[in-house]
C-alpha positions as CSV (number, residue, x, y, z in Angstrom):
1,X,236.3,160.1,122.1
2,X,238.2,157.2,121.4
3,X,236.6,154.6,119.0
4,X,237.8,150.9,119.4
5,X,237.6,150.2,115.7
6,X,234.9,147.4,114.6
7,X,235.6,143.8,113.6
8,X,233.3,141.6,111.6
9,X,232.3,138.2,112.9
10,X,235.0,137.1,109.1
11,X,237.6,138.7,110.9
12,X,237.9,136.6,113.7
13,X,237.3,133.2,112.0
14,X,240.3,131.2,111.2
15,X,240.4,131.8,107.1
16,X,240.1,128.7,104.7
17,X,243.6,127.7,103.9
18,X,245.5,128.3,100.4
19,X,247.4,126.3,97.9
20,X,249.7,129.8,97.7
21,X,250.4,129.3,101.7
22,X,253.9,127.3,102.4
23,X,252.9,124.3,104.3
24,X,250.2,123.0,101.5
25,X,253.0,124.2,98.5
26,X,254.8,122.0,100.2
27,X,252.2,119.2,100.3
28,X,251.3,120.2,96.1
29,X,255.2,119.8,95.5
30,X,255.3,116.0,97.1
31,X,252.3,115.1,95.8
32,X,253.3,116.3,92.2
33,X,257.2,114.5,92.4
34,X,255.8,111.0,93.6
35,X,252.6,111.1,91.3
36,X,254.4,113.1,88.2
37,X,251.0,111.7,86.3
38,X,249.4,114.3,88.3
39,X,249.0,117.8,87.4
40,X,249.4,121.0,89.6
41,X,246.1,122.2,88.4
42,X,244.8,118.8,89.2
43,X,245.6,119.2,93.0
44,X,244.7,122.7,93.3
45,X,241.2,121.6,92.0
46,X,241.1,119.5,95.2
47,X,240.1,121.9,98.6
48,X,243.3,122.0,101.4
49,X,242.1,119.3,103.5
50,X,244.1,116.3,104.0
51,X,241.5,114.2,103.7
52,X,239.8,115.3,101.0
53,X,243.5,115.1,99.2
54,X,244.2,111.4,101.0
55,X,240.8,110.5,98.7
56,X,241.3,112.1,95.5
57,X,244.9,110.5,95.6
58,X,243.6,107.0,96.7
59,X,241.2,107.7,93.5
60,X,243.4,108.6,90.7
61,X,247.1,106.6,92.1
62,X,247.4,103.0,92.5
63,X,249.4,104.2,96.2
64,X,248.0,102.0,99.4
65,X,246.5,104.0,102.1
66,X,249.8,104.3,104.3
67,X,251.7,105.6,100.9
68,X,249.3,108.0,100.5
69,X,249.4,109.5,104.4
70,X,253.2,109.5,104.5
71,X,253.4,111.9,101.5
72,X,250.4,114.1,102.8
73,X,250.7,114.2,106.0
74,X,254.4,114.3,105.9
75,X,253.9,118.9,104.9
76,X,250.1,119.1,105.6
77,X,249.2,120.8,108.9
78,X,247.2,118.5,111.1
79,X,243.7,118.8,110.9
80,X,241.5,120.3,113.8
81,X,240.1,118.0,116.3
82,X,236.7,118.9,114.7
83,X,237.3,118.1,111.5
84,X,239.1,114.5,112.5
85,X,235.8,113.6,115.0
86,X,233.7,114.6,112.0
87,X,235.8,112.7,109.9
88,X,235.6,109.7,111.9
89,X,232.2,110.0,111.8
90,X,232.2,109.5,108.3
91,X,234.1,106.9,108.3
92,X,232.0,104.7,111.3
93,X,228.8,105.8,109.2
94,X,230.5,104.1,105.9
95,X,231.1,101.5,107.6
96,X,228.1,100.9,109.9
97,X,225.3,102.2,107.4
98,X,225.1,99.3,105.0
99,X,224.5,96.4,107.8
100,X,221.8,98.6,109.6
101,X,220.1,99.6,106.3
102,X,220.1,95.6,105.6
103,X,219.1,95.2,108.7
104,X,216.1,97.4,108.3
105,X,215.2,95.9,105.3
106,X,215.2,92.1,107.0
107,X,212.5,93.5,109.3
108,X,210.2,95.2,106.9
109,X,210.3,92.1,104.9
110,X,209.3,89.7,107.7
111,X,206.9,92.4,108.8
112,X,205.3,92.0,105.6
113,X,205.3,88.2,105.1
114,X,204.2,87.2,108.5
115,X,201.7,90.4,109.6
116,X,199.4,87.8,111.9
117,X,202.6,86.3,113.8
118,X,204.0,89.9,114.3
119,X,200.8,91.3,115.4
120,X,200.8,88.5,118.0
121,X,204.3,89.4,119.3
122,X,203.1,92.9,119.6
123,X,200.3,91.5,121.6
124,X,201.7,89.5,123.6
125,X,204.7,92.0,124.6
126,X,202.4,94.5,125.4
127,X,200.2,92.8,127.3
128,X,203.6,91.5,129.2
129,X,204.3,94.8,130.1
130,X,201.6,96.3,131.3
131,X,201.7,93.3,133.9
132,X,204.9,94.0,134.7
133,X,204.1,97.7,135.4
134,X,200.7,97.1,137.5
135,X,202.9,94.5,139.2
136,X,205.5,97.7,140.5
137,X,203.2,100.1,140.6
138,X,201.6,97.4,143.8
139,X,204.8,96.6,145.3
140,X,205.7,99.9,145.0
141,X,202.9,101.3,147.4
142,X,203.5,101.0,151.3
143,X,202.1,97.8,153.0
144,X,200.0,98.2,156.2
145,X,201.8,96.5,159.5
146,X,200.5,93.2,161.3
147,X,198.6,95.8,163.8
148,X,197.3,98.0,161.0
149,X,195.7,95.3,159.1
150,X,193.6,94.5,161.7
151,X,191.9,98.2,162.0
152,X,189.0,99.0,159.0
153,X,190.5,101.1,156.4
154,X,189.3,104.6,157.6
155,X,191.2,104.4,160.5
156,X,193.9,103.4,159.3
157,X,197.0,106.0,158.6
């Protein structure tokens, strides 16, 4: 019998990446000779991600963003396309979550000052709409001809 020999669902999965492997050495050594402040240890602390290391450095260096990206990304492998859509994601949700939570908070205040004026708008819109909706749900339903309207109703088709 021949025995195709079994593989774990680990085995297939792309493995985390290493300080020890070349490409982020590479990345430690750069990022150690521009920043000599910095301490081996002190990157290695930081998971292989450019990103993750594109903050730490933008935390603990006085570098601008582009400085930054030019020494990590100049060795780092690229990220995957999942981690950059997920890190754009992060980065709309920085800076789109402050206005909206503002936002909400505009609208519970008013909610809470003026409760008779919004109960009226409430009112008011939903009264609109059902209008609007027995209003399409008529026009909606087939009209009888000139001859047709003529006939009584039970003989009509």
């Amino acid at each position: 019998m021949n025995r195709k020999p079994e593989t774990t669902l680990t085995d297939n999965q792309p493995s985390q990446p290493e300080w020890t492997d070349e490409a982020w050495t590479k990345v430690k050594s750069a990022i150690v000779e521009k920043w000599p402040h910095l301490d081996e240890r002190d990157v290695e602390s930081v998971p292989c991600d450019v990103y993750q290391i594109e903050d730490f450095l933008a935390e603990f260096t006085n570098a601008s963003a582009d400085e930054i990206q030019s020494v990590v990304r100049e060795f780092a492998p690229s990220p995957s396309v999942f981690r950059r859509a997920s890190h754009l994601g992060e980065q709309v949700g920085d800076q789109v979550g402050p206005p909206v939570h503002s936002a909400i908070e505009r609208v519970q205040y008013e909610v809470d000052e003026h409760r008779g004026t919004v109960g009226g708008v409430i009112f008011v819109t939903g009264l609109a709409l059902g209008v609007l909706a027995a209003t399409a749900f008529f026009k909606s339903r087939p009209q009888p001809s000139p001859m047709e309207s003529y006939l009584p109703h039970r003989w009509r088709a």
